[in-house]
N, C-alpha and C positions, 0 to 999 in steps of 0.2 A: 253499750257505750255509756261510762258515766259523766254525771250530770257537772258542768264547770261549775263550781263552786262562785256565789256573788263576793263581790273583794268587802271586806270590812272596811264600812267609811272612816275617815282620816278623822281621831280623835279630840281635833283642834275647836278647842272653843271660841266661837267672836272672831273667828276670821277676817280678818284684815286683808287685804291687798296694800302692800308700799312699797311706793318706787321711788328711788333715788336715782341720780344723776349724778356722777363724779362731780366736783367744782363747783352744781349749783347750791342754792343758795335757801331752795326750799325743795320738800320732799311731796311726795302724792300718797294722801291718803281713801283708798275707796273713792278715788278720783277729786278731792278735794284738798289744793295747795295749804301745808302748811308750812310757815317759814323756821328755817334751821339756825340755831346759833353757830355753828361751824358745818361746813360742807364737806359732804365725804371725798375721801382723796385714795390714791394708789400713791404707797412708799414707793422711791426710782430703787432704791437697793435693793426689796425684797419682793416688789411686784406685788403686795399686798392691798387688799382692798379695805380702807379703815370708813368706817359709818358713826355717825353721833349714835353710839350705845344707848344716850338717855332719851333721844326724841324719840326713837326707833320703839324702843321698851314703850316707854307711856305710849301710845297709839297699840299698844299690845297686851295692854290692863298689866303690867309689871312693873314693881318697884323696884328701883335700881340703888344698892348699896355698894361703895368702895371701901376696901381694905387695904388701908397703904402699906402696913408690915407686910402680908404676903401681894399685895401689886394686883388684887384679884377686885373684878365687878361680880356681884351676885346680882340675877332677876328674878323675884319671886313673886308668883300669881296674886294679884290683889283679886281677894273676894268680894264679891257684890252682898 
């Protein structure tokens, strides 16, 4: 019988736990309330789940750039 192979740990550097709440007003980091400038919502048309991209990122060591010509957010790992 061979032996199960151990699963390779999850890559993620500075893991975080964050919880948001639809509607409210602050979000939970590593169990510490930090307050949102807008609160996540669900679109009624597309049933969609929309989050503050920028609180979200910073609390995740990422810089958050927009590009209005192509309508795109980039998050890129800030190094220590």
């Amino acid at each position: 019988m061979a032996a199960t192979p151990t699963p390779t740990p999850d890559p993620i550097v500075d893991a975080k736990v964050i919880t948001i709440k639809i509607g409210a007003s602050t979000m939970t980091v590593d169990g510490k309330s930090i307050p949102l400038d807008q609160p996540a919502f669900v679109t009624t048309d597309t049933n969609r789940t929309m989050l503050p991209v920028h609180a979200v990122a910073n609390y995740m060591s990422r810089a958050v750039s927009w590009n209005e010509d192509t309508q795109t957010v980039t998050l890129t790992k800030v190094t220590k």
